[in-house]
KOLKOLLUM-572450 format. One record per residue (C-alpha): residue number from 1; chain; x, y, z. Coordinates in steps of 0.05 Angstrom, whole numbers, plus 32768, in hexadecimal, padded with zeros to 4 digits. Layout:
BEGIN
(rec NUM A (X Y Z));
...
***
This chain:
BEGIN
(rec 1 A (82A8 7FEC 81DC));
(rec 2 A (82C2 7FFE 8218));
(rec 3 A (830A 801E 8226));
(rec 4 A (831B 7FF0 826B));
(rec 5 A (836C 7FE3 8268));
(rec 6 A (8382 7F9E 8264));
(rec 7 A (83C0 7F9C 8298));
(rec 8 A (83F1 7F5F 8282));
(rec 9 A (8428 7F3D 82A8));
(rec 10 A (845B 7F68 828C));
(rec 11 A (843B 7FB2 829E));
(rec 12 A (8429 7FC3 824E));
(rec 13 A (83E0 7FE2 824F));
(rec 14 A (83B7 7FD7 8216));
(rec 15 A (8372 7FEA 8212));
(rec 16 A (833A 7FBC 8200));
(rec 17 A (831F 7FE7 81BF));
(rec 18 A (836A 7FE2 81A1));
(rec 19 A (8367 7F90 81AD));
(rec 20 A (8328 7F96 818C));
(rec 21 A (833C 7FB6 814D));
(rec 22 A (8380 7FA0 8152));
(rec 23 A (8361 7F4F 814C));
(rec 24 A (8330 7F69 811C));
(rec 25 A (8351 7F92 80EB));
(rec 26 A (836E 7F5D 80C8));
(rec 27 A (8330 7F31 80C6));
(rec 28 A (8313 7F74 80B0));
(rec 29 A (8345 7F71 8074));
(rec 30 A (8343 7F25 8067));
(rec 31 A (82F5 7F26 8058));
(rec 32 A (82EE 7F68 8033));
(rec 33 A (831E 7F50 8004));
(rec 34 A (82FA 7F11 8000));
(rec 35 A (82B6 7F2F 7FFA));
(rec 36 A (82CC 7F5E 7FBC));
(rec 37 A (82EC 7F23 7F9C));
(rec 38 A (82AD 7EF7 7FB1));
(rec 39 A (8277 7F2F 7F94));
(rec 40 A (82A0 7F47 7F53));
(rec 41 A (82A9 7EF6 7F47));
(rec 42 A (8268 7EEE 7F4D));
(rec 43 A (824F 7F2B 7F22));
(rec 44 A (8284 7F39 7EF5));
(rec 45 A (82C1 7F10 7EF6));
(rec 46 A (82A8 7EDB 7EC5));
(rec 47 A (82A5 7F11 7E98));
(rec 48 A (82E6 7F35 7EA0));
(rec 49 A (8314 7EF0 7EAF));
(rec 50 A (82E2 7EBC 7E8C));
(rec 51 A (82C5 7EDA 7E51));
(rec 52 A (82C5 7E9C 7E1E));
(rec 53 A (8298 7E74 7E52));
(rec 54 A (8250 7E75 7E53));
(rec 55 A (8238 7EA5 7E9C));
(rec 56 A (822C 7E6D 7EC1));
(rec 57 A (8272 7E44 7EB2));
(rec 58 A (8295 7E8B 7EBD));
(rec 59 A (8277 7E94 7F03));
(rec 60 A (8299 7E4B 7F12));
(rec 61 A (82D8 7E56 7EF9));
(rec 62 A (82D5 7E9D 7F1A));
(rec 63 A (82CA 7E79 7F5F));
(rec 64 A (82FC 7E45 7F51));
(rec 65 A (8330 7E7C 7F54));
(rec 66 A (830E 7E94 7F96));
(rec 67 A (8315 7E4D 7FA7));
(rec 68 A (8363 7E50 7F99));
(rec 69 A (8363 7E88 7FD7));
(rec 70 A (8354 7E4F 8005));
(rec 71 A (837B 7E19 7FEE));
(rec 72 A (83BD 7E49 7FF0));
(rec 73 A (83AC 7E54 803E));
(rec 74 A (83CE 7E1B 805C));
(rec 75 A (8415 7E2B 803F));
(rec 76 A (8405 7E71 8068));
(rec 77 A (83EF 7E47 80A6));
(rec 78 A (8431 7E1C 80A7));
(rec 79 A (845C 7E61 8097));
(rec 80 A (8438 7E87 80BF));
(rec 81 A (8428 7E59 80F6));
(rec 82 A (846E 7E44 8100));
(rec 83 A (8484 7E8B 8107));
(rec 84 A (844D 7EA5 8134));
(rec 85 A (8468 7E73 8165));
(rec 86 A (84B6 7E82 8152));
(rec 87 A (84AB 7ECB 814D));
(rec 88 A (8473 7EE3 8172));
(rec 89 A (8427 7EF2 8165));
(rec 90 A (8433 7F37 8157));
(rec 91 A (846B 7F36 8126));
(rec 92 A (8442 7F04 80F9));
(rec 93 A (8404 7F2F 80FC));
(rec 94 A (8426 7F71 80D2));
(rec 95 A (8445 7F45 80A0));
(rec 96 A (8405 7F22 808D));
(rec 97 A (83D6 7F64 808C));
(rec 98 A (8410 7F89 8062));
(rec 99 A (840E 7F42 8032));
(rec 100 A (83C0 7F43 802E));
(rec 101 A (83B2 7F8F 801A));
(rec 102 A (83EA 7F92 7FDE));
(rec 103 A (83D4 7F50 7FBE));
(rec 104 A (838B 7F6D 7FB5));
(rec 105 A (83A4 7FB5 7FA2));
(rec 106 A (83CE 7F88 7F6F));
(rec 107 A (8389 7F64 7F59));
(rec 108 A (8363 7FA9 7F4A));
(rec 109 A (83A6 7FB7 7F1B));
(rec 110 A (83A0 7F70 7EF3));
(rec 111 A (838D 7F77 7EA7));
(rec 112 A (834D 7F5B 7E90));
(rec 113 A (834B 7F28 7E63));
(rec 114 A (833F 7F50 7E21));
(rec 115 A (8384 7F6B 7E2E));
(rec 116 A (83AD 7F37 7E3C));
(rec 117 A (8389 7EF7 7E38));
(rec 118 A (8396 7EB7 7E5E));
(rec 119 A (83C9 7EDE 7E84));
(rec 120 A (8398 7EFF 7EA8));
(rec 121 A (8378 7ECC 7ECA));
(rec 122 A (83B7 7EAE 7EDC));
(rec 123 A (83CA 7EEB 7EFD));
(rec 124 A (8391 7EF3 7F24));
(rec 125 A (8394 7EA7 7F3D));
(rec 126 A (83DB 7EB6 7F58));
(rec 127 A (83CD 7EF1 7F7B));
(rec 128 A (8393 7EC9 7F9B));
(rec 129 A (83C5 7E96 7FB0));
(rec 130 A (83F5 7ECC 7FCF));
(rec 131 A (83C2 7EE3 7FF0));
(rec 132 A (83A5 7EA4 800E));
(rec 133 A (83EB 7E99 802B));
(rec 134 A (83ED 7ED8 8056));
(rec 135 A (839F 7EC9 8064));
(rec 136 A (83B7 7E86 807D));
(rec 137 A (83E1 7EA4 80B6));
(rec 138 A (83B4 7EE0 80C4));
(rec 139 A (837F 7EC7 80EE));
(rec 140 A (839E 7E9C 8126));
(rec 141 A (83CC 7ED3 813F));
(rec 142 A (838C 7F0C 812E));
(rec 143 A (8366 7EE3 8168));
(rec 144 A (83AA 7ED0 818D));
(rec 145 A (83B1 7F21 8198));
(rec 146 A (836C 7F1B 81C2));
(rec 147 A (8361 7EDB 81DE));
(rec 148 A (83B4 7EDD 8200));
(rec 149 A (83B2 7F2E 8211));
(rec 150 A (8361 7F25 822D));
(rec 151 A (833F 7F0F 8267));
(rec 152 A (833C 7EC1 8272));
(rec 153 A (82F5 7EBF 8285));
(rec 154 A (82E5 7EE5 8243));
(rec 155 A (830D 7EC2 8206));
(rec 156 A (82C9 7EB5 81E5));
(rec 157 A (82C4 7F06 81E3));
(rec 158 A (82FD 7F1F 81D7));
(rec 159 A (830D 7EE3 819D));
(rec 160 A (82D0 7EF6 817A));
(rec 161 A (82EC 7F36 8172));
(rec 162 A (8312 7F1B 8138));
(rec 163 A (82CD 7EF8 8123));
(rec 164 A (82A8 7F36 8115));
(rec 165 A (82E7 7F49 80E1));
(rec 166 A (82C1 7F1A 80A9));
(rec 167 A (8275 7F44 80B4));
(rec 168 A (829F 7F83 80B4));
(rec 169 A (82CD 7F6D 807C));
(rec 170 A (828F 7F5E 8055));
(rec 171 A (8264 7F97 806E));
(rec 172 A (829E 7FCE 8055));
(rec 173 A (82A7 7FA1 8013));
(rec 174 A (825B 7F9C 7FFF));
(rec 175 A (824D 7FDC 8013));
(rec 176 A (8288 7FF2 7FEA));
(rec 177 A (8271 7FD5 7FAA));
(rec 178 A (8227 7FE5 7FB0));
(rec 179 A (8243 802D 7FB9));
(rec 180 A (826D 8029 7F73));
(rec 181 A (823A 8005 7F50));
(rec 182 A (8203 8040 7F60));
(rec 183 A (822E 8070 7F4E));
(rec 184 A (8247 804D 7F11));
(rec 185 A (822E 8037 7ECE));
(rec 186 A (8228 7FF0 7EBF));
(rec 187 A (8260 7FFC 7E8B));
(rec 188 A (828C 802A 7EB6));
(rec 189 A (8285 7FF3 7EF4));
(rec 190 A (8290 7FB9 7EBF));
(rec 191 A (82D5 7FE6 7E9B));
(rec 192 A (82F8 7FFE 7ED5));
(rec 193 A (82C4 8017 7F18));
(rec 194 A (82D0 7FC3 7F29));
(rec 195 A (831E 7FD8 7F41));
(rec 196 A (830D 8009 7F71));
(rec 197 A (82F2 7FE1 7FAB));
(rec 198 A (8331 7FB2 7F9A));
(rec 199 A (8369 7FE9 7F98));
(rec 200 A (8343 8009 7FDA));
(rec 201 A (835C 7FD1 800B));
(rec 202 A (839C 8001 8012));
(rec 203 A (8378 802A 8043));
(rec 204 A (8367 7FED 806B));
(rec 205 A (83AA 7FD8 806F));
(rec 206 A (83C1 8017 8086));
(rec 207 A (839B 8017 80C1));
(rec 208 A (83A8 7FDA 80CE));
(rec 209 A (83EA 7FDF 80DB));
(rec 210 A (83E4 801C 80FF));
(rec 211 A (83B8 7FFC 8130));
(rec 212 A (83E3 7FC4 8141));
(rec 213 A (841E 7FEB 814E));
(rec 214 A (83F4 7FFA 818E));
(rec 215 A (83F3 7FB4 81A2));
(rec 216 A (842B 7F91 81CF));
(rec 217 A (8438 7F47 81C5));
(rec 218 A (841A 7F1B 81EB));
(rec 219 A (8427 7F0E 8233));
(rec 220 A (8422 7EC6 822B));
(rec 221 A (844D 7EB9 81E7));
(rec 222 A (8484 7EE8 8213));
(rec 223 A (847D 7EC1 824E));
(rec 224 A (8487 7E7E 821F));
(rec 225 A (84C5 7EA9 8202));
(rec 226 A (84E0 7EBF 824A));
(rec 227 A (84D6 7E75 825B));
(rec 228 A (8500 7E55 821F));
(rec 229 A (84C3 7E23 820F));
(rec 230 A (84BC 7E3B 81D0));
(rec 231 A (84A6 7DFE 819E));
(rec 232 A (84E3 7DF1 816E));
(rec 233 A (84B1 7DD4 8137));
(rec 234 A (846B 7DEE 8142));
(rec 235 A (844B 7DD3 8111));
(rec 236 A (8468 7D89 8113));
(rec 237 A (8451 7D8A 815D));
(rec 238 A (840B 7D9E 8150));
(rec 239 A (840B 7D60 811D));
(rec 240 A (842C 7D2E 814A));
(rec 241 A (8413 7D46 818A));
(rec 242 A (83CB 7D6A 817F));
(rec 243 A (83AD 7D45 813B));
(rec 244 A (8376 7D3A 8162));
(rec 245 A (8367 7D79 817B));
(rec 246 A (8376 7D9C 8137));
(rec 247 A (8340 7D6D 8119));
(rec 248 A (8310 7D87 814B));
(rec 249 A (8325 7DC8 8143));
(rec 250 A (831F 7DC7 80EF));
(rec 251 A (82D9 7D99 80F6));
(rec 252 A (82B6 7DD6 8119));
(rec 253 A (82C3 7DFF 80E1));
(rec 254 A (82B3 7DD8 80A4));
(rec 255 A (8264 7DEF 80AA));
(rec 256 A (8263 7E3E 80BF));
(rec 257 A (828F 7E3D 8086));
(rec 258 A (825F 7E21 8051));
(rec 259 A (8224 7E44 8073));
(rec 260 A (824F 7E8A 8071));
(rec 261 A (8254 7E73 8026));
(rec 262 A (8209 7E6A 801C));
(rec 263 A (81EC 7EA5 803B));
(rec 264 A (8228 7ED7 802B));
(rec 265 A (8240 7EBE 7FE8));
(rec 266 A (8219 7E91 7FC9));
(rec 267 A (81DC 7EB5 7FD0));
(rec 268 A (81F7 7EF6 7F9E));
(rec 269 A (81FA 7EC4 7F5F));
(rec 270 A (81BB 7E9F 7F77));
(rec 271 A (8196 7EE4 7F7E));
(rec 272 A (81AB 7F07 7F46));
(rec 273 A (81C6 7ED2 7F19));
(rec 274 A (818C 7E9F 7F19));
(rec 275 A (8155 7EC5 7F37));
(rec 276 A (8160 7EFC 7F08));
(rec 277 A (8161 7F3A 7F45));
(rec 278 A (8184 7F70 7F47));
(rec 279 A (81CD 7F78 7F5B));
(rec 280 A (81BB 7FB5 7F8A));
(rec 281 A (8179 7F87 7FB1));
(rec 282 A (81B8 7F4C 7FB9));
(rec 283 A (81E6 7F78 7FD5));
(rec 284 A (81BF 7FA0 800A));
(rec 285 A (81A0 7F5B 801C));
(rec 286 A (81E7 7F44 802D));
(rec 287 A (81FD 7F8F 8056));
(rec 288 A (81BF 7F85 8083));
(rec 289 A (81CD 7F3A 808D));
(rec 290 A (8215 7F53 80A1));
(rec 291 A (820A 7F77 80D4));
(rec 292 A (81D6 7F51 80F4));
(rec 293 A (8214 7F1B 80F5));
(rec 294 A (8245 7F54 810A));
(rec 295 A (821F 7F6A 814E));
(rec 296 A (820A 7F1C 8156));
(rec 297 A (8256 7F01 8153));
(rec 298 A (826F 7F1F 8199));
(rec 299 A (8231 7F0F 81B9));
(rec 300 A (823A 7ECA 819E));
(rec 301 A (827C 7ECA 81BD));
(rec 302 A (8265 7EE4 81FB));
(rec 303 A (8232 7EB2 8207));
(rec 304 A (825D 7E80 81FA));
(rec 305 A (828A 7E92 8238));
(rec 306 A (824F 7E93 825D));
(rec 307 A (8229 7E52 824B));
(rec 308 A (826A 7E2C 8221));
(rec 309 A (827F 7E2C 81D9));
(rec 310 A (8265 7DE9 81CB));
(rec 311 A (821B 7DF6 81DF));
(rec 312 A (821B 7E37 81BA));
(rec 313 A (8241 7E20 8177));
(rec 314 A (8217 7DDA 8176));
(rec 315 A (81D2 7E07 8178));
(rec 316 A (81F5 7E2E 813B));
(rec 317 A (81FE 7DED 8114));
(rec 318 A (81BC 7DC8 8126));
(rec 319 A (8195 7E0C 810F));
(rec 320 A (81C1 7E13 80C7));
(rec 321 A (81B2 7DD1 80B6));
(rec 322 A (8164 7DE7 80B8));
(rec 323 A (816C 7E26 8095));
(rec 324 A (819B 7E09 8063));
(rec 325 A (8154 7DF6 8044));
(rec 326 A (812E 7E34 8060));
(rec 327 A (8156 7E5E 8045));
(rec 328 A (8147 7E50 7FFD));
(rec 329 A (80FA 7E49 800F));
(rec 330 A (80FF 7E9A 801D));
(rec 331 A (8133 7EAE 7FE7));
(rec 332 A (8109 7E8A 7FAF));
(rec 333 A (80D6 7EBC 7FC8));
(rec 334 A (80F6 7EF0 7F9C));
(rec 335 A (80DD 7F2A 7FCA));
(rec 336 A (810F 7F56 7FEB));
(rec 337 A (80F4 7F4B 802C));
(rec 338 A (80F2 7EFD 8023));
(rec 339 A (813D 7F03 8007));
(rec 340 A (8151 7F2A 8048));
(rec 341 A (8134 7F05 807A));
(rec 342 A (8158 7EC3 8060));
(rec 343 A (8199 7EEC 8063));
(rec 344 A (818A 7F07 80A7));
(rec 345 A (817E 7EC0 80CB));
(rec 346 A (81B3 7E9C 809C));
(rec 347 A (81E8 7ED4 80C0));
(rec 348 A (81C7 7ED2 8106));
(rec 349 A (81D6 7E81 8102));
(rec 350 A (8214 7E8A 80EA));
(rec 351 A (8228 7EB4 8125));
(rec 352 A (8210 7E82 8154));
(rec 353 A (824F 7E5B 813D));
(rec 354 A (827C 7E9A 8123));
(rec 355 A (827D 7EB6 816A));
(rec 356 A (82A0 7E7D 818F));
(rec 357 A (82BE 7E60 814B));
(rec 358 A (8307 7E80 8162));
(rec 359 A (830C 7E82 81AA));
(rec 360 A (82F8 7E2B 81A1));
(rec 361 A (8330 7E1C 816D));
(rec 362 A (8360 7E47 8193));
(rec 363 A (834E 7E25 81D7));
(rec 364 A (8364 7DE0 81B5));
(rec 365 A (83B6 7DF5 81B6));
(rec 366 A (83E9 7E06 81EE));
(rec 367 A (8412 7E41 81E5));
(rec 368 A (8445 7E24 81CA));
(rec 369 A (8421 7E0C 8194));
(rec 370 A (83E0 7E39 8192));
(rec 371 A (83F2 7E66 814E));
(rec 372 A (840A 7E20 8129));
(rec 373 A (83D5 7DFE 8145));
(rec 374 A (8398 7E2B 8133));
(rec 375 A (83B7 7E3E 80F1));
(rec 376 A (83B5 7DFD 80DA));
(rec 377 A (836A 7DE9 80F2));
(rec 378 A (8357 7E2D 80CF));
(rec 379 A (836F 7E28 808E));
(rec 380 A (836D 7DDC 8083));
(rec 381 A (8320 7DE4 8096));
(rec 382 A (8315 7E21 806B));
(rec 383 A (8328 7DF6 8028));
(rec 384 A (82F6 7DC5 8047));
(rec 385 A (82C8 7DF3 804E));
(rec 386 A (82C2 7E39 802F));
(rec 387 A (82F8 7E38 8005));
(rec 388 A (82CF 7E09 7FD2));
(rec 389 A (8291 7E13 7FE5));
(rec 390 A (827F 7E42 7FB8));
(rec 391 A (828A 7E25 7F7E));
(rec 392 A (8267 7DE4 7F96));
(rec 393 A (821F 7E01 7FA2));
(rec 394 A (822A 7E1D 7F5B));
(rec 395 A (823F 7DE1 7F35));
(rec 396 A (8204 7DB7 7F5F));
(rec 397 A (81DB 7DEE 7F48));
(rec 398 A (81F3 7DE4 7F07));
(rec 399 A (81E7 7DA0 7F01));
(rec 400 A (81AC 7D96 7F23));
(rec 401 A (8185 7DE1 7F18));
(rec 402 A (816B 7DCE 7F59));
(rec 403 A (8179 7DF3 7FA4));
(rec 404 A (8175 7DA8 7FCE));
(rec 405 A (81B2 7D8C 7FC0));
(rec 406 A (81D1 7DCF 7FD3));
(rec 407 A (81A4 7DCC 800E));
(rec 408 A (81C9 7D88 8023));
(rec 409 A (820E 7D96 8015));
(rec 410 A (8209 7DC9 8045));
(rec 411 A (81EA 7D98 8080));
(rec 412 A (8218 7D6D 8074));
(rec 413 A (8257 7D9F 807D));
(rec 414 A (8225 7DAE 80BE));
(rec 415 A (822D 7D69 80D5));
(rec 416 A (827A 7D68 80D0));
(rec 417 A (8274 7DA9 8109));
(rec 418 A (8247 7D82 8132));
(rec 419 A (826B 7D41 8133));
(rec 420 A (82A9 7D68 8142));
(rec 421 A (8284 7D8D 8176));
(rec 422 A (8269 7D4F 81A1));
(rec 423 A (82BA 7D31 81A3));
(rec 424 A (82CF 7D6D 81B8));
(rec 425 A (82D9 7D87 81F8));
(rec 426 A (82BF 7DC6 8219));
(rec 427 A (82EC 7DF6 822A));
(rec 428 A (82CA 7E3B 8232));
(rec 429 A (82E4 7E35 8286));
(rec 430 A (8326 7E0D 827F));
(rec 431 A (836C 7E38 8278));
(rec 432 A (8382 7E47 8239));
(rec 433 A (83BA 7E16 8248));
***
C-alpha cells in the first residue's frame, strides 16, 4: 500500500497505510474473535457448553449463543453511535477495541461445563452480549476514520479498508486454530489447546490501540465541532429524519450477511459435521477462500468509485443468489478441490458486495448524524442477517436433511439487498454531505 500523506484542513499528516490499519484493526479484531467463537462452536462447543444434547442440537444451541453476539449490537450502536457524534470518531474507536479484546480473553478463562454446570453457559452468553455491544459501535467510526480523513473521489477504497478486517479477522483466526489443532491432540485441543486462540486476541488489541494513537480525528467531525452543529440527539434524528435512508442502508446488508454465513460458517459444520471430512480439509478450504475475499474487497471498493456502488453491489447479489444453489452442487462433491472451489467463488461474490458495503451505508448520513446513522443500519441488519443465520441453515437442515431450503433462505435474504438496492440512490460521485 502506498505511503502518499493525506494533508487535512487542519495541517495533521497522516499517512494512507496508518488509515488503513488504523480502520482495519478493529474489523481485524471483531471477526477473529468471531471466527474462533464461530469454528470452536462449530467443532467443539456443543461439547464443552452443551454436553447433555445430542451433536446436532448442541451445534444449535452453540450458534444460538453466537446469535446472542448480534442481537446485543444495537444497544452498542445507540451507545456508541450517540457518542461518536457527541465525542468524536476517534475517542469511540479505543474504547470499543479495548471492550472487544478483554471480553474474548475473558471467554478462553470460562469453566467448562463439567466444572461448573449451567453456569457456564450462562457465562459465556454474557460475555457474548458484552461483546456485541462494543461490536455494535466499532464499525461505523472504523470506516468513519477513512472515508472523513480520505480522498472524496475514493471513499469506496479507502472504506473497504475496514472491509478487508472480516477476511483478515478470519484468515488470522482459522489459521490460528488449524495451527493448534496440528500441533495438538484431539484430547489436548478438546481439554485446554481450545483457549489459546481465545486468550490470544490480547495481542490484537494491543496493536490496535497503538495504531490508532497515530490517527488524528477527523477533519470533518472537527469542523462540525468548530462549527457548533453538533446533533444534540443523534440517534432520535436519524429515526425521525433519515428512516428511510437507514432502511436502505440496513436492506443492503441483510444478504452478504447470510452469504458470508454460508460460505464462511456454515460450511465448517456442513463439511465436517454432515459430510463426515476432516476438520483440517474445512479449515484450509476456508483460509484460501479468505484471502481470495481479502485481495478482492478493495478492488471491489475501487471499482465501485469508478463504475458506482449500486452497479457493483447489485452484480454481487444477482450472482449469490445463483451460487446459493451451486455452491452445494460442488461441496456435496466431497473432494477437496470441489470443496475449495465452492469456497473460492462463494468469497469472490461476496466481495462484489463487501467492497462497497461501507462506503454505501456511510454515504446515506450527514455528518452530523453519520456514526448514529450507520451504527444503527449496521447492527439492526446484522440480527437480520448474520447474526441468526447460522443457526437457521442448521435447524432447516435439521428439519428437512435437505441443502434447498437452505439454498432459498439465502435468495431470499438476496432479494431484500436487491430491492433495497433499486430504491436507493447512487452516490459513489455525490459529497459525502
Amino acid at each position: 500500500m502506498n505511503r502518499q500523506l493525506l494533508v487535512t484542513d487542519t495541517g495533521t499528516r497522516t499517512s494512507t497505510s496508518r488509515l488503513a490499519a488504523a480502520s482495519a484493526v478493529g474489523t481485524t479484531l471483531e471477526w477473529y474473535d468471531f471466527t474462533v467463537y464461530n469454528t470452536l462452536a462449530a467443532l467443539i462447543f456443543n461439547r464443552l457448553f452443551f454436553p447433555s444434547f445430542d451433536p446436532l442440537t448442541g451445534i444449535i444451541l452453540a450458534f444460538s449463543t453466537y446469535a446472542v453476539g448480534y442481537i446485543s449490537r444495537p444497544l452498542g450502536g445507540v451507545v456508541f453511535g450517540h457518542l461518536g457524534d457527541k465525542l468524536g470518531r476517534r475517542f469511540v474507536l479505543f474504547m470499543t477495541v479495548t471492550i472487544m479484546g478483554v471480553t474474548t480473553a475473558l471467554m478462553g478463562s470460562v469453566p467448562t461445563y463439567e466444572s461448573i454446570g449451567i453456569m457456564s453457559p450462562i457465562l459465556l452468553v454474557t460475555l457474548r452480549a458484552i461483546q456485541g455491544v462494543a461490536l455494535g459501535g466499532e464499525w461505523a467510526g472504523a470506516v468513519l476514520i477513512s472515508v472523513e480523513h480520505g480522498a472524496q473521489d475514493k471513499r469506496g477504497r479507502n472504506a473497504s479498508f475496514t472491509q478487508v478486517g472480516p477476511a483478515l479477522g478470519t484468515l488470522l483466526a482459522s489459521g490460528c486454530i488449524a495451527l493448534i489443532t496440528y500441533l495438538l491432540t484431539p484430547d489436548a485441543f478438546l481439554s485446554w489447546g481450545w483457549r489459546i486462540p481465545l486468550l490470544s486476541s490480547i495481542v490484537l488489541v494491543g496493536f490496535g490501540l497503538w495504531i490508532r494513537l497515530g490517527v488524528d480525528e477527523t477533519p470533518m467531525f472537527k469542523q462540525l465541532e468548530n462549527s457548533g452543529a453538533k446533533a444534540k440527539t443523534p440517534i432520535a434524528d436519524v429515526l425521525r429524519l433519515h428512516w428511510r435512508r437507514l432502511m436502505i442502508a440496513g436492506g443492503v446488508r441483510v444478504g452478504s450477511d447470510v452469504m458470508y454465513a454460508l460460505v464462511f460458517i456454515f460450511s465448517l459444520t456442513y463439511v465436517t459435521a454432515v459430510l463426515n471430512l476432516s476438520r483440517t480439509l474445512a479449515l484450509t478450504a476456508i483460509i484460501i477462500g479468505t484471502v481470495f475475499n481479502a485481495v478482492a474487497i478493495p478492488l471491489c471498493g475501487a471499482l465501485s468509485d469508478r463504475v458506482g456502488r449500486r452497479r457493483v453491489y447489485a452484480a454481487g447479489g444477482v450472482f449469490g443468489m445463483v451460487w446459493a444453489f451451486g455452491f452445494f452442487v460442488l461441496v456435496d462433491r466431497a473432494t477437496p478441490i470441489s470443496i475449495v472451489m465452492a469456497i473460492i467463488v462463494g468469497s469472490l461474490i461476496h466481495a462484489l458486495m463487501f467492497g462497497p458495503q461501507a462506503a454505501f451505508i456511510t454515504e446515506q448520513f450527514p455528518t452530523r448524524v453519520r456514526y448514529a446513522g450507520s451504527s444503527l443500519a449496521y447492527t439492526l441488519a446484522g440480527i437480520v442477517g448474520g447474526g441468526f443465520a447460522p443457526l437457521i441453515m442448521a435447524s432447516l437442515f435439521q428439519r428437512y436433511r435437505t441443502t434447498t431450503e437452505i439454498s432459498l433462505y439465502v435468495g431470499a435474504t438476496l432479494c431484500v439487498t436487491l430491492v433495497a438496492l433499486l430504491v436507493a440512490r447512487e452516490t459513489a460521485k455525490s459529497h459525502l454531505e
